[in-house]
N, C-alpha and C positions, 0 to 999 in steps of 0.2 A: 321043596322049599325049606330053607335052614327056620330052626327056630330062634324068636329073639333070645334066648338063653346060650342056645350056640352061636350067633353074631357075638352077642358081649362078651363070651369066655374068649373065641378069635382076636376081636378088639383090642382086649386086656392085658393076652400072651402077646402081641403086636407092639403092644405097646410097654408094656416087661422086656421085650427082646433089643427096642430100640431105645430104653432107658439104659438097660446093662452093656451096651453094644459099647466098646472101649475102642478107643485109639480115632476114630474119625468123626471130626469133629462136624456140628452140623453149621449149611451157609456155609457162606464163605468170607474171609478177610474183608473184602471192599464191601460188600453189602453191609457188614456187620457199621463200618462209619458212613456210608451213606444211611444209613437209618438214627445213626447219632444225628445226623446234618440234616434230618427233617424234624427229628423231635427239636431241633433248638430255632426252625422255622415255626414250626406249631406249639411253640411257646410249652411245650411239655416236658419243661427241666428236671422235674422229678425221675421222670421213666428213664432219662439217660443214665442213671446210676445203673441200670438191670444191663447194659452195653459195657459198663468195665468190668477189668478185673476185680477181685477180692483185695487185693493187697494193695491197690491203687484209687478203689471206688470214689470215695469221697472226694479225692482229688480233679480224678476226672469230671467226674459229676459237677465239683464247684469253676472246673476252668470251662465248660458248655453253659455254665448256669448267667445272668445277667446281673445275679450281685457280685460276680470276680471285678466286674467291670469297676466297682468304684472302689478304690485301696482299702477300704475298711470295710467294705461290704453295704447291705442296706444299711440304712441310719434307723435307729429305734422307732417303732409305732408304722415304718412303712411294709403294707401287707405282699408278700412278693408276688403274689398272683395278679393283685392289681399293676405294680410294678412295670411287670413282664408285659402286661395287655400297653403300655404305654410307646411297646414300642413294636415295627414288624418288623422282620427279618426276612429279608430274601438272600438266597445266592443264586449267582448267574454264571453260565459259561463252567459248569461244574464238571471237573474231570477226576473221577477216583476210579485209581487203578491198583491192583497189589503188583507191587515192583519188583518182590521178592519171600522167598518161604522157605525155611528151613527149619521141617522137625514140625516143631509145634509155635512154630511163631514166624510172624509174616510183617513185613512192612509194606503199608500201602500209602499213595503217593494221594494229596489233596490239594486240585488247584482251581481256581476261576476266583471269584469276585463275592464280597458279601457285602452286602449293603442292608443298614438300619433306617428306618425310619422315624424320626420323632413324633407324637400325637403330642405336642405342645399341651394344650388347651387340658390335656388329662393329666400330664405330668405335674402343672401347674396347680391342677386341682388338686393331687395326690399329694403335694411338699406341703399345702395350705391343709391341708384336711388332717394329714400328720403331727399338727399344731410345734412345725420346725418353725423360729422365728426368723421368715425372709421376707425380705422385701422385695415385690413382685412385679417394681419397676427395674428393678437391677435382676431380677430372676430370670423374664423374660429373655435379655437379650444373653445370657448365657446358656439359657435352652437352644436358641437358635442358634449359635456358634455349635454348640457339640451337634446339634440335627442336621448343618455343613458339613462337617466333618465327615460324620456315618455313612453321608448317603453320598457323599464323593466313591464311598466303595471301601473296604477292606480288601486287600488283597489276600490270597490263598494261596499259599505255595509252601507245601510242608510235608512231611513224612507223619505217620503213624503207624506207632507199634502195636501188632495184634499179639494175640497169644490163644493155643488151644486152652480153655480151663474148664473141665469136666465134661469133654464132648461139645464145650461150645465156643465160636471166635469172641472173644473181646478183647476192646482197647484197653492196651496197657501201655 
């Protein structure tokens, strides 16, 4: 029977060998945006920055996040968490495949259907609570025009660029 001091020193060179291990990268291409394409279902905008590159992070990170959505971003006093909970996201009919690889970087292919849904009743709370002065007879019916819109569907049909960076795939 090994002892636990020999399992941990096993573990540690294991884990030393497949830190320094160079050239192949871990995952792959398409899982790397399918796991973007759930964090922005499970409203966890943050963690999509840990999916891009370095040199592009922020960017990426702000075009998956829900404040790209409005031109200027949130409007001061609104907290994005709550924000984010005002609306669901689903995609449907999802097809991500890498279409191409050469080297260290990959293009993969992202298509089906995205559709938002509006939680009116919290949105409305959330502009009111932020102390923006609307008027929440004219607020209303332009919640529900954009919650038409969203849940008619976004379509999906696009390319993404991956890239090996430090043994691992992300979006770049």
């Amino acid at each position: 029977m090994r002892s636990p001091r020999t399992a941990i020193v096993t573990l540690s060179i294991s884990v030393l060998v497949a830190a320094c291990a160079g050239g192949v990268p871990t995952g792959d291409p398409a899982t790397v945006v399918r796991q973007a394409l759930q964090l922005v279902e499970q409203r966890q905008f943050d963690d999509i920055a840990a999916l891009a590159c370095e040199e592009r992070r922020d960017e990426i990170a702000g075009d998956f996040g829900l404040g790209q959505a409005l031109p200027e971003g949130l409007p001061p006093g609104f907290d994005a968490q709550a924000f984010a909970a005002a609306f669901t996201i689903k995609t449907d009919d999802l097809e991500v495949s890498e279409t191409s690889r050469t080297g260290d970087a990959a293009t993969v292919h992202v298509k089906g259907t995205m559709t938002v849904t509006v939680d009116k009743q919290r949105l409305v709370d959330l502009i009111r609570d932020s102390g923006l002065p609307v008027d929440e007879a004219i607020l209303g019916p332009i919640i529900d025009g954009i919650g038409e819109q969203l849940a008619d569907g976004i379509p999906l049909d696009q390319d993404v660029d991956v890239i090996d960076e430090d043994g691992a795939w992300k979006i770049c």
